[in-house]
C-alpha positions in Angstrom: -35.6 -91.2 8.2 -37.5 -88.4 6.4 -39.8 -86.2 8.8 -43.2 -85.2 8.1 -42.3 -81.8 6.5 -39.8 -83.5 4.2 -42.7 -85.9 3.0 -44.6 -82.6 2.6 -41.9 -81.2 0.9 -40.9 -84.0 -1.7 -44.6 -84.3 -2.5 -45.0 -80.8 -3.5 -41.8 -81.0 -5.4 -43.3 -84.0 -7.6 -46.4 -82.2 -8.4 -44.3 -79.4 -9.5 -44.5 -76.9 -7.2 -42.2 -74.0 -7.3 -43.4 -71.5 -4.9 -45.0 -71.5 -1.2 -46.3 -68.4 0.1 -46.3 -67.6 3.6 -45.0 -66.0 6.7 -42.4 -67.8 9.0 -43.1 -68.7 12.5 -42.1 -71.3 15.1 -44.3 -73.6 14.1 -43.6 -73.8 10.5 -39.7 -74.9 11.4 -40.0 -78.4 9.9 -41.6 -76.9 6.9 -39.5 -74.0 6.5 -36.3 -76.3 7.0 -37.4 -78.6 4.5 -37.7 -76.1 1.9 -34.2 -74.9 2.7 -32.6 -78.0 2.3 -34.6 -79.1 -0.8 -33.7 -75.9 -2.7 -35.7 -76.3 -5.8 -39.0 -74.4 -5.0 -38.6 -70.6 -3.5 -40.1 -69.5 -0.4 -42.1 -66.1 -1.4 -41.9 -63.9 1.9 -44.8 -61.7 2.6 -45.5 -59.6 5.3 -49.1 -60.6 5.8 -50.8 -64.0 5.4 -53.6 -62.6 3.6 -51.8 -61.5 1.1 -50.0 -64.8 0.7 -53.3 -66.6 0.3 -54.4 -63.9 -2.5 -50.8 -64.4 -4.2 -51.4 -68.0 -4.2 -54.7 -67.6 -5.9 -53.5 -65.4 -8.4 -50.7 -68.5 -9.2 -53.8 -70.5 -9.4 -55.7 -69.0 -11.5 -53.1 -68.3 -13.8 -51.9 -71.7 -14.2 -54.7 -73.6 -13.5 -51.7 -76.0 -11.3 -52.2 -75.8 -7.7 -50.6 -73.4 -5.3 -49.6 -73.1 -1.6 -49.8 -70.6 1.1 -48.9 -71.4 4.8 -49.6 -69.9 8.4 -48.0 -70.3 11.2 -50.5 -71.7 14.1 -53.4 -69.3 15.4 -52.6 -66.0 14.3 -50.6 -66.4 11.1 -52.9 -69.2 9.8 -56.0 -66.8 10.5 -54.9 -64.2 8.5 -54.9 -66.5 5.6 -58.9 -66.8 5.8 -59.9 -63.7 3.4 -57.9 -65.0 0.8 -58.6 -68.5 0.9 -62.3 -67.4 1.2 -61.4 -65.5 -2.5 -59.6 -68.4 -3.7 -62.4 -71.4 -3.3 -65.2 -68.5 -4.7 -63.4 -67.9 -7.3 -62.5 -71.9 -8.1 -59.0 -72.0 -7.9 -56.7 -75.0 -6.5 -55.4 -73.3 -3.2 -53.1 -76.1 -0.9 -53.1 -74.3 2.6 -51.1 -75.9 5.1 -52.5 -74.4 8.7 -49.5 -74.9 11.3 -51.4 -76.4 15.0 -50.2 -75.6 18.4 -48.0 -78.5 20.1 -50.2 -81.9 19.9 -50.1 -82.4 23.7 -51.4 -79.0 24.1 -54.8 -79.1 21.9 -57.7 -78.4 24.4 -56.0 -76.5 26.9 -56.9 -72.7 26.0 -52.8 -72.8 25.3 -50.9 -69.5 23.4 -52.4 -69.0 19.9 -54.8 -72.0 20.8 -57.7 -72.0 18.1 -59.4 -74.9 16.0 -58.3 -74.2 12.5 -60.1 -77.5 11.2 -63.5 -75.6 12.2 -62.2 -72.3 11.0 -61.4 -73.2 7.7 -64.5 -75.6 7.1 -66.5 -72.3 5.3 -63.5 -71.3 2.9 -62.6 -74.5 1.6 -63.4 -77.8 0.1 -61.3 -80.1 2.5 -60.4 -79.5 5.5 -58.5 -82.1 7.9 -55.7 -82.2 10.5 -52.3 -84.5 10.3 -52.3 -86.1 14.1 -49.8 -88.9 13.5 -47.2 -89.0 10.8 -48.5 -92.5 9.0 -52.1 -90.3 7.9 -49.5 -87.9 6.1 -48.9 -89.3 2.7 -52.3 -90.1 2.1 -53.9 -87.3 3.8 -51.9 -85.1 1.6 -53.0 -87.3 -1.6 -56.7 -86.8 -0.9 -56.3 -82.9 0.3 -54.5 -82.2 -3.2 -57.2 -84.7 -5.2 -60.0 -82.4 -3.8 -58.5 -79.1 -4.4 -57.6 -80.1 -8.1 -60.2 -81.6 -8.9 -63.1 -79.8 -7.0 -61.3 -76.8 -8.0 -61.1 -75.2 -4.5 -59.1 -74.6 -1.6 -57.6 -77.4 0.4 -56.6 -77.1 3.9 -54.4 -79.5 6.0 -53.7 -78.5 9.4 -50.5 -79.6 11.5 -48.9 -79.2 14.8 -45.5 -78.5 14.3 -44.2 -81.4 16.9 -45.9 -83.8 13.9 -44.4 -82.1 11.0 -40.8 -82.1 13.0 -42.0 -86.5 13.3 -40.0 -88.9 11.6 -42.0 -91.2 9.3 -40.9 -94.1 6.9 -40.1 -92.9 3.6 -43.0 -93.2 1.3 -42.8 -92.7 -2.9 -44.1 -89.3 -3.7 -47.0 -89.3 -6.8 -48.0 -87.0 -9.2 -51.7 -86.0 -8.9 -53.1 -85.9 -12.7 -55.5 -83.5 -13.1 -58.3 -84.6 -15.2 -60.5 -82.8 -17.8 -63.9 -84.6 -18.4 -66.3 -84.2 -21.3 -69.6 -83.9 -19.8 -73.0 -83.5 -22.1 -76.4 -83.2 -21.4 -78.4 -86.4 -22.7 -79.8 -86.4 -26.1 -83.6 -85.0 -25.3 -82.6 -82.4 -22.9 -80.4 -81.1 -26.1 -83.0 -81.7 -28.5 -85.6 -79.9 -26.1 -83.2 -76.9 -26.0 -82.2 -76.2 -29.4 -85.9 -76.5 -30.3 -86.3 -73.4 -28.2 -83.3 -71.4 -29.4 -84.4 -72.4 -33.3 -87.9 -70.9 -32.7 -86.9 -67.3 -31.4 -86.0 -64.5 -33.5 -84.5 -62.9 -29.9 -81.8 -65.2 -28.4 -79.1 -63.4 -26.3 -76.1 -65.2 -24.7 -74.3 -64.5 -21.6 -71.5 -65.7 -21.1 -69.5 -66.8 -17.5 -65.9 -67.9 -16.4 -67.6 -70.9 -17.7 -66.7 -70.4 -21.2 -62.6 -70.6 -20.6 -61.6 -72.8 -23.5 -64.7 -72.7 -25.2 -64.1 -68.8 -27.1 -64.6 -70.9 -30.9 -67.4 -72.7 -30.0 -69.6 -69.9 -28.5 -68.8 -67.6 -31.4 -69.8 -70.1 -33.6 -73.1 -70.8 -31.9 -73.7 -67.0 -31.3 -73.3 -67.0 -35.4 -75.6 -69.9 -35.5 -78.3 -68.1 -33.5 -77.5 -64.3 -34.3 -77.6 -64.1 -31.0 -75.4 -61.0 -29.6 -73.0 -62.5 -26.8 -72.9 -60.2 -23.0 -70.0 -61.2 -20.9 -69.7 -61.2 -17.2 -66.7 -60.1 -15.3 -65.0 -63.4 -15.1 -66.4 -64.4 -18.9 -64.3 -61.2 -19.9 -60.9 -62.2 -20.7 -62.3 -65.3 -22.2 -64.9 -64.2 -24.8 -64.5 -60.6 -25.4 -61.5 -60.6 -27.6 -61.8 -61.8 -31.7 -65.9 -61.9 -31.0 -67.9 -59.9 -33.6 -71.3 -60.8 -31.7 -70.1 -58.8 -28.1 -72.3 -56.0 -27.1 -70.3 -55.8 -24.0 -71.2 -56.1 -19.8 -74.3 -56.1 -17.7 -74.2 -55.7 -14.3 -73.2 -52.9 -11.9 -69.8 -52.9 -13.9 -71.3 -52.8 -17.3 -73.1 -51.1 -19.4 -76.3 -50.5 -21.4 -75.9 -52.2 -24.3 -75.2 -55.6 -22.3 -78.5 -54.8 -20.3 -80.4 -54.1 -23.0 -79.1 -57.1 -25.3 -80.7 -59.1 -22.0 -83.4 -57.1 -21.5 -85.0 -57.3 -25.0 -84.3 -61.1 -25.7 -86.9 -64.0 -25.4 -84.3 -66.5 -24.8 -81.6 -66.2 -22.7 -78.8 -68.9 -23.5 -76.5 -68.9 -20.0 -73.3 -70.6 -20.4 -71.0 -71.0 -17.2 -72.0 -68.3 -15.6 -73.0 -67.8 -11.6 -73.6 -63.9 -12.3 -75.2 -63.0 -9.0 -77.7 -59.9 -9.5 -81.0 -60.8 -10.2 -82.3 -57.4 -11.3 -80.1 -57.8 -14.6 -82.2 -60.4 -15.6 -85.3 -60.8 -18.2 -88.4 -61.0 -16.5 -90.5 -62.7 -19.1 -88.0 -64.3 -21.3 -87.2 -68.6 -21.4 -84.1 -69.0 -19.7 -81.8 -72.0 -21.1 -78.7 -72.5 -18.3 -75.5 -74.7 -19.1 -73.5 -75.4 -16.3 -71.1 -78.2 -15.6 -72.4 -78.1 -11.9 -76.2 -79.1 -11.9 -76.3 -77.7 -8.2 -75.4 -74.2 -9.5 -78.1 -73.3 -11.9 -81.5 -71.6 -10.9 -79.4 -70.2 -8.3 -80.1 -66.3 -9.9 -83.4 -67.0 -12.2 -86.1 -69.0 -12.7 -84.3 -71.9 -15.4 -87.1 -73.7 -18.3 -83.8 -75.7 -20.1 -81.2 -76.8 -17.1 -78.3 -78.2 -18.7 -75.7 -79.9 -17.3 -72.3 -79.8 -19.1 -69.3 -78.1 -20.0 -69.6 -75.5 -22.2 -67.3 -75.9 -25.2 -69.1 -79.6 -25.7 -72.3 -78.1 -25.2 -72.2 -75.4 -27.2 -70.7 -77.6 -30.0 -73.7 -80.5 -29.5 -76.1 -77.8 -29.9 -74.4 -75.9 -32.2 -74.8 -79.1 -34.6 -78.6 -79.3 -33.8 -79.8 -75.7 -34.8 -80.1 -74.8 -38.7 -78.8 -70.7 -39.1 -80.7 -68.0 -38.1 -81.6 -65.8 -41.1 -83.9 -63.2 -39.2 -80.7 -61.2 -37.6 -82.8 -57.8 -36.6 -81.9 -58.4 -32.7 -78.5 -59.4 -33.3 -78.2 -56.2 -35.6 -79.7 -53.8 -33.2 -78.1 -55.0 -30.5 -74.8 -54.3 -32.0 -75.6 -50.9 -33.2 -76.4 -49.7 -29.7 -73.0 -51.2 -28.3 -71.4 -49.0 -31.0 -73.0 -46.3 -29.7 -72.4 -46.8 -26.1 -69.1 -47.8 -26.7 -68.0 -44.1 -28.5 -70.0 -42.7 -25.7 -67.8 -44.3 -22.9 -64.9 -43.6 -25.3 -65.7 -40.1 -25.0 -65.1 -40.0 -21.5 -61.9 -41.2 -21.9 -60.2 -38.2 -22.5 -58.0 -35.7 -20.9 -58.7 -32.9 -17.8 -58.4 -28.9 -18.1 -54.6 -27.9 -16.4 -55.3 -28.3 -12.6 -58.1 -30.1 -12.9 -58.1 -33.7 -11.7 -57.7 -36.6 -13.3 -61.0 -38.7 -15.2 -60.2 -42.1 -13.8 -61.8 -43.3 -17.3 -59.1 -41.4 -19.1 -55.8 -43.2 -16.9 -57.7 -46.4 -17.4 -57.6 -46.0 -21.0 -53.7 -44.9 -21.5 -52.7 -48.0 -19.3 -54.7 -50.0 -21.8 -53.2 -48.8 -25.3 -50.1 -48.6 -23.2 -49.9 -52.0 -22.1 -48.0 -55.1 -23.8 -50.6 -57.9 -25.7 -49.8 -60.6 -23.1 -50.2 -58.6 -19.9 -52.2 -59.7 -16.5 -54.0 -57.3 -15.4 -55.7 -57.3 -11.3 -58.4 -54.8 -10.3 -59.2 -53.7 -6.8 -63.3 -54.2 -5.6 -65.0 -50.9 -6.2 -64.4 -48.1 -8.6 -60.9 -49.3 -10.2 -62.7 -52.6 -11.5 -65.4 -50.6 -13.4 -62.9 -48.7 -15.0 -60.8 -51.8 -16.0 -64.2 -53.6 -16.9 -65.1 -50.7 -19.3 -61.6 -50.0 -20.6 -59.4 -52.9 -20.9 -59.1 -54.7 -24.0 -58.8 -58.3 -24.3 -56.5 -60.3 -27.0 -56.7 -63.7 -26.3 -53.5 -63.2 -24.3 -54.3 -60.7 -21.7 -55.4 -61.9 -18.2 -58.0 -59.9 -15.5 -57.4 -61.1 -11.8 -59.7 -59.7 -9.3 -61.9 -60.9 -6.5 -64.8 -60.8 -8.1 -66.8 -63.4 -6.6 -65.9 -62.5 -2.8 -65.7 -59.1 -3.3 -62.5 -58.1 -1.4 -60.7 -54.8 -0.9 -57.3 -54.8 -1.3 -56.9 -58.0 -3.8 -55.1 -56.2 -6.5 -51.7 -55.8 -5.6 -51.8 -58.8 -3.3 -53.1 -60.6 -6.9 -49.9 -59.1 -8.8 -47.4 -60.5 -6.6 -48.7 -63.7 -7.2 -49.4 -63.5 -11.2 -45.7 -62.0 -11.2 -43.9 -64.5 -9.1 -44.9 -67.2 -12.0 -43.2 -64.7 -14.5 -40.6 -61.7 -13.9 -40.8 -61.1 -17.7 -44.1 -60.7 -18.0 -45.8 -57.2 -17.2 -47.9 -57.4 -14.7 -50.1 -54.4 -13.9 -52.0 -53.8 -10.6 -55.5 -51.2 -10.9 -55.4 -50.6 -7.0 -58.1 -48.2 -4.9 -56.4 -46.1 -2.5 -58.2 -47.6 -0.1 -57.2 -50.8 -1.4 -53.5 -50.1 -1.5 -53.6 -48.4 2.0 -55.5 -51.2 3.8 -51.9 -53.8 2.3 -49.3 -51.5 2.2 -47.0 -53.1 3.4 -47.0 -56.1 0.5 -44.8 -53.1 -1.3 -42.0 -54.4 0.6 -43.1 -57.8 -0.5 -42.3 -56.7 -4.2 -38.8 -55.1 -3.5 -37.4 -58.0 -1.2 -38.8 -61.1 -3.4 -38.0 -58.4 -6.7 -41.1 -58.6 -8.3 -41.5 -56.4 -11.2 -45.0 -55.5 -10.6 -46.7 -52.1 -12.0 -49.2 -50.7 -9.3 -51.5 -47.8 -10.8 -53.1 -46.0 -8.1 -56.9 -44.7 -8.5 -56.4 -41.9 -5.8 -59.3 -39.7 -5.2 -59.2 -39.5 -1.6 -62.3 -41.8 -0.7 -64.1 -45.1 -0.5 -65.0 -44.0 -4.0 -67.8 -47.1 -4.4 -69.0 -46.6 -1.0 -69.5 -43.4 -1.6 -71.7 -43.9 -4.9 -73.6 -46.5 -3.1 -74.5 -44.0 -0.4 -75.6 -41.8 -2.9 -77.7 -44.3 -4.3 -79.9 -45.0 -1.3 -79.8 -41.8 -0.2 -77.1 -40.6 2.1 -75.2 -38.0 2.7 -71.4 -39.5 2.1 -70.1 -39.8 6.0 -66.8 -42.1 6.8 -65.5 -42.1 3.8 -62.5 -39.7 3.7 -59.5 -41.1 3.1 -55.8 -38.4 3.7 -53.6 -40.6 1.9 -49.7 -39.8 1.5 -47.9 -39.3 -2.0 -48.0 -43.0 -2.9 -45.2 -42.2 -5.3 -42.9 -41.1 -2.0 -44.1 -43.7 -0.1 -43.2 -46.4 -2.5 -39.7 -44.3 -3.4 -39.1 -44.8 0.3 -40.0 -48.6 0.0 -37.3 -49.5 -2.5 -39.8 -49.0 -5.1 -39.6 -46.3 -7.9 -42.4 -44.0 -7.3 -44.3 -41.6 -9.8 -47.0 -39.1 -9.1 -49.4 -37.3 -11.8 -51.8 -34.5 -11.0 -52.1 -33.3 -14.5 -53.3 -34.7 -17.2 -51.2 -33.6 -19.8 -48.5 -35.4 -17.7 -49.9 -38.9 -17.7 -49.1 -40.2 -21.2 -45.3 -40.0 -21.1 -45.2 -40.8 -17.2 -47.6 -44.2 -18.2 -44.5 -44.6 -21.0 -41.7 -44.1 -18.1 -43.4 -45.9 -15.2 -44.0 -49.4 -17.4 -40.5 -49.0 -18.6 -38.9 -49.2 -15.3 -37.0 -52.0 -15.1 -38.3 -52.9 -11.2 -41.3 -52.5 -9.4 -43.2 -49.3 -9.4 -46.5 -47.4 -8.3 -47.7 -44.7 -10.5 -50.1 -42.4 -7.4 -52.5 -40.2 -10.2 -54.7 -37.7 -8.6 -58.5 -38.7 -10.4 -61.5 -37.2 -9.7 -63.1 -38.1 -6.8 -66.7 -36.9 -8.2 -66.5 -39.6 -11.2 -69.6 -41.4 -11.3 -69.7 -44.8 -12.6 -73.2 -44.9 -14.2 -75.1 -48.5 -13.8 -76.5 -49.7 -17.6 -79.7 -48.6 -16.5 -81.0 -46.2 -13.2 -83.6 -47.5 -11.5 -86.5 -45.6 -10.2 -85.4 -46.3 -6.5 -81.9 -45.0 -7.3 -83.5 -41.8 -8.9 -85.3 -41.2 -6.0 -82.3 -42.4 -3.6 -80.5 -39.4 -5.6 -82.7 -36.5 -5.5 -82.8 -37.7 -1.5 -79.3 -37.7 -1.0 -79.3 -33.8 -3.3 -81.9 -33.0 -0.6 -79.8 -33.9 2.7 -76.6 -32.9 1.4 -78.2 -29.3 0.7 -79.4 -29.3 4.4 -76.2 -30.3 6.0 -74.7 -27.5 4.3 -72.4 -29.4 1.3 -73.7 -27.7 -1.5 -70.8 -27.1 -2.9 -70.1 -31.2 -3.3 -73.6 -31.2 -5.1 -71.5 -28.7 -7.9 -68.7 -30.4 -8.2 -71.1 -33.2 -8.3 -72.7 -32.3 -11.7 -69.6 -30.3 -13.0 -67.3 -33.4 -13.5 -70.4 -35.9 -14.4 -72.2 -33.1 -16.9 -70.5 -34.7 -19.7 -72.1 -38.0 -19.3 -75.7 -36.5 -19.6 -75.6 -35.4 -22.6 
């Protein structure tokens, strides 16, 4: 007779299933055994959980199939929490299977005792443990139903004695995902395009919402003359083959997406969740499409809440609205992305010898260096402004990052899962040196499962966002020092091959060598630790948290960092 892990095992196999990331342990032995002896999925060793769970979400995402990470009990399966907490924010099926101390023992304070049901309940969208081996098959059923379907993590949690049980044997099933049509009823479309026909000023932005949707948007933006912003997750989606974008908003954009917003009297939101309400209009009607009712007016006051999914809805009202002949906003608003985007361009460009590195500049090579289908992950902070602002997308081109949850250390973890789907395609990692530091050890990750994966190190010696934030409100930089090693010998001395640029007139034909290399490989450059990364527009508080931080820094005697300050960041006054 089959055991429980077996079950688990052959289920996973039928949905198709080729990886599980994880850590071994004790009480993963049924699981682990089962995977041995069924021989067609791979087990993807990492050396912490966390980084399993982020690898898994990275699959996720990717694929849009669902992926699995496991932890051993207490310990191993806590580690798993950050990135599961990533994974169900950033709407991604996740299958987490939480190993349980011994049955008999539950309730007794025992070795690595915790309650991972409870534990898990905040990351996740189901959440159940296996107690006897006749819930399994249909525990496991409903656990991968909710994560596929709810688009979220899934957890079930299992002592190994249970998963070692021997149950009958019960016929595996595919889980179909589904893809619904949903539109909003015929007045509530009506009601809304009578509003977007009667402004001269309609701006859209556009979410992770708008994934399949690219034609249709366009096509309505067209329609509208309405100039199309993108969030971070709307990026990869909207932003390529799009005449109408005028670019981000946001503390990653830039101004031309904040003022396209800004100067509109309708704002047309279309699967978006973007989270800052000072980047919003403050007298303009606000039309919301969302194919969760629950999420909209979460960020802004909402006239037109619309329920649906975006490529039907844009489509129904794109069939509504006659064309917009009056195109002024649309024009303007164009014009000015032009502008700003040869001013950012502009910063793009090489040091003096011995000077360090503009971070803008190595974000740029990687991008005209990179192949048209590559996946790109960005670590929270500075390195994902500069891929925001400097990546271009094709239609082919993924962006990976934790941008809902707001993680350090995602990127490389991210990588190793986008590359384990592919080992022929490139996969390029923007890490932090913080980032990279705080998962160092996933390096080893890449050279034992031979993953191919590029890692570009932003190394300027700080918590370079932390820092600017500081700034911001005021303070004097404190704790934020980072003495990091040569990354390049560190990862050299990790079976890695390791490269290392202080110079600028180094970086092109090192960026040509390092994406060559047939193998895994970080490229460490030196950038400029006094990069600022301007916000679209600077707020009064922010002024005044500036002239207070000049004013304290002066006083604790670090003038000097007030130079270098405005020396490197001169340029993007004027």
């Amino acid at each position: 007779m089959p055991t429980v892990a077996d079950h688990l095992i052959e289920q996973l196999d039928t949905q198709g299933v080729r990886r599980i990331y994880g850590i071994p342990g004790d009480s993963l032995n049924g699981l682990t055994d089962a995977l041995r002896e069924n021989g067609r999925m791979q087990w993807v060793h990492h050396r912490h959980e966390e980084a399993a769970a982020f690898a898994a979400a990275a699959e996720a995402e990717i694929t849009g199939e669902i992926a699995v990470c496991v932890g051993s009990c207490g310990p191993g399966n806590l580690h798993l929490i950050n990135g599961l907490y990533d994974a169900n924010r950033s709407r991604v099926p996740v299958l987490a299977i939480a190993a349980q101390i011994p049955t008999e023992e539950i309730g007794s304070n025992y070795f690595q005792e915790t309650n991972p049901v409870e534990v898990f309940r905040g990351c996740s969208v189901y959440a159940e443990q296996v107690s006897d081996p006749k819930q399994m098959p249909r525990m496991l059923r409903i656990a991968m139903r909710e994560a596929i379907e709810k688009r979220g993590v899934a957890v079930l949690v299992i002592s190994g004695d249970v998963a070692l049980s021997e149950m009958e044997r019960t016929a595996t099933q595919q889980i179909v995902k589904t893809s619904p049509r949903v539109l909003p009823n015929e007045a509530e479309l009506e009601q809304a395009a009578e509003i977007l026909e009667g402004s001269r000023k309609v701006t859209i932005l556009a979410g992770a919402g708008v994934a399949g949707a690219h034609d249709e948007v366009v096509a309505l933006a067209d329609k509208l003359a309405a100039p199309i912003v993108h969030a971070m997750r709307g990026k990869e989606h909207i932003e390529y083959d799009n005449p109408f974008d005028v670019g981000m908003t946001g503390l990653l954009g830039f101004a031309s997406g904040a003022k396209a917003i800004d100067e509109c009297d309708v704002l047309l939101m279309l699967g978006t969740d973007f989270p800052y309400q000072q980047f919003y209009p403050q007298h303009a009607t606000i039309i919301q499409v969302d194919i969760r009712g629950e999420q909209i007016g979460r960020r802004t006051r909402v006239d037109v809440p619309l329920v649906g999914t975006v490529k039907d809805t844009a489509a129904a009202l794109n069939a509504l609205l006659p064309v917009q002949t009056h195109r002024k906003h649309l024009e303007n608003a164009l014009e000015h992305y032009r502008k700003t985007r040869t001013k950012l361009d502009e910063l793009a460009t090489g040091s003096k010898p011995g000077a360090a590195i503009h971070p803008q500049y190595l974000a740029r090579l990687i991008d005209q260096a990179a192949n048209d289908d590559t996946i790109f992950t960005a670590d929270v902070g500075s390195p994902v402004i500069w891929a925001a602002r400097y990546l271009t997308m094709t239609g082919k081109r993924r962006v990976l990052g934790s941008f809902n949850h707001g993680s350090m250390a995602n990127a490389l973890c991210h990588a190793l899962g986008a590359q384990a789907i592919d080992r022929n395609r490139q996969v390029i990692a923007f890490a932090g040196d913080g980032g990279l530091s705080m998962m160092l050890g996933e390096l080893l990750t890449a050279t034992q499962n031979k993953l191919p994966v590029k890692i570009v190190v932003f190394n300027n010696s700080s918590l370079n966002f932390v820092e600017l934030e500081m700034k911001a409100a005021g303070f004097v930089t404190y704790a934020t020092d980072l003495q990091n090693p040569d990354f390049g010998a560190v990862a050299t001395a990790a079976g890695l091959k390791g490269y290392r640029v202080d110079d600028s007139a180094q970086l092109e034909s090192t960026i040509a060598q390092f994406l060559a290399h047939d193998g895994p490989a970080v490229l460490d450059v030196v950038t400029d630790r006094q990069e600022m990364s301007m916000p679209p527009n600077i707020k009064l508080e922010q002024a005044k948290g500036f002239a207070l931080y000049a004013i304290r820094t002066v006083l604790s005697g670090r003038g000097d960092e007030l130079l270098d300050l405005a020396k490197t960041n001169w340029r993007q006054m004027f």
